[in-house]
C-alpha positions as CSV (number, residue, x, y, z in Angstrom):
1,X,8.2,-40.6,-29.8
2,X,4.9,-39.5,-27.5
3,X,6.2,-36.0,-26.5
4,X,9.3,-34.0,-25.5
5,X,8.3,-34.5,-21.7
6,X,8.9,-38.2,-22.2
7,X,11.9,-37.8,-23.8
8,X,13.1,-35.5,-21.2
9,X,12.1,-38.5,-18.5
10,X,13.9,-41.3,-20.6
11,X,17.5,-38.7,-20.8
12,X,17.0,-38.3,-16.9
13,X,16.1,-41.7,-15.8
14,X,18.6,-43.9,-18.3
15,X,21.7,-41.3,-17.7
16,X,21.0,-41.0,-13.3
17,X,20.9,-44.9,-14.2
18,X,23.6,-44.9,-14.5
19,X,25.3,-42.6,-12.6
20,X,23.8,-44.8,-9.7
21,X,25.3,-47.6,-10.6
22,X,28.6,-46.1,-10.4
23,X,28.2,-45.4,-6.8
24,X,27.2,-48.4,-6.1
25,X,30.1,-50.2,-7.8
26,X,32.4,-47.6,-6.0
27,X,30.5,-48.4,-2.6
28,X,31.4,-52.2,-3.2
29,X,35.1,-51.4,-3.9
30,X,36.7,-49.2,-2.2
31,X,39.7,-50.7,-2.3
32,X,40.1,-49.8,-5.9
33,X,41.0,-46.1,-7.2
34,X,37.9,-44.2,-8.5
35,X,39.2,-42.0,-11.3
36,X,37.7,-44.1,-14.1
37,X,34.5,-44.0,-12.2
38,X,34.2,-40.8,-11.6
39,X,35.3,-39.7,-15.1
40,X,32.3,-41.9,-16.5
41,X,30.2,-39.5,-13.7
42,X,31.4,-36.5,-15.5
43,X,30.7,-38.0,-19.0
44,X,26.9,-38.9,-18.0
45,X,26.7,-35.8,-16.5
46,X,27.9,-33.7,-19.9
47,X,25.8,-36.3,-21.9
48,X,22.5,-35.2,-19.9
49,X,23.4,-31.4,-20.5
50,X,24.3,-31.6,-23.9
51,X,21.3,-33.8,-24.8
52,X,18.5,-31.3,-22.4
53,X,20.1,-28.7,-24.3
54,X,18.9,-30.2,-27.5
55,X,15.6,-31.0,-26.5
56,X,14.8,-27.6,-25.5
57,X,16.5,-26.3,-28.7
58,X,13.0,-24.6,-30.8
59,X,14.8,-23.5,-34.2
60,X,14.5,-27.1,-35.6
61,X,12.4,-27.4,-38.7
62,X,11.9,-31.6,-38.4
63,X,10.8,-32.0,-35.1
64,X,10.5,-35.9,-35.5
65,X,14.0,-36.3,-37.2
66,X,15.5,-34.0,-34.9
67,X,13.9,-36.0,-31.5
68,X,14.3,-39.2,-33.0
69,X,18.0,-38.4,-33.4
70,X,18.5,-37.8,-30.1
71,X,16.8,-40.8,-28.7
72,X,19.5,-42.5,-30.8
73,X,22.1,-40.6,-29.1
74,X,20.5,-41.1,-25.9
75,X,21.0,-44.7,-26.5
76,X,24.4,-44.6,-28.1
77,X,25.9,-42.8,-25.4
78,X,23.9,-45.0,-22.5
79,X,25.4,-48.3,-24.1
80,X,29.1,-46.8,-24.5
81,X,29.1,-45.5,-20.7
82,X,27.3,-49.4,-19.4
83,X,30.8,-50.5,-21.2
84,X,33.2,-48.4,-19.7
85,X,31.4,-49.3,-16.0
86,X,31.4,-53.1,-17.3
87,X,34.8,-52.6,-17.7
88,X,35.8,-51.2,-13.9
């Protein structure tokens, strides 16, 4: 872990990722509903809050456990919402 500015980039860039590639897929289909797309939207989207939210949290003791933790999460939750998309 380099610094919480990197950390910051990886929550932003890997969760609007994502959230791009939910347009596009609704661009390609629009023949098909889009409430289990945008309900994956609204999931990144709380994921990216909750996880900033951490981040920025300065009452931790272990810095390194605490950011290392939420890279994990970071990744986790990135993995379980390419999934749900895989499975539109």
């Amino acid at each position: 872990m380099a610094n919480k500015r990197d950390l910051k980039k990886d929550i932003n860039y890997v969760l609007g990722d994502i959230i791009e590639v939910v347009y596009i897929w609704e661009y390609a289909n629009t023949d098909k509903d889009t409430k289990k797309s945008e309900a994956i939207i609204d999931e990144a989207i709380e994921t990216f809050d909750d996880l900033i939210a951490r981040v920025n949290n300065r009452s931790i003791e272990n810095k390194k456990a605490h950011f290392k933790s939420i890279n994990q999460d970071l990744e986790d939750k990135g993995r379980a919402l390419i999934e749900k998309i895989n499975k539109l």
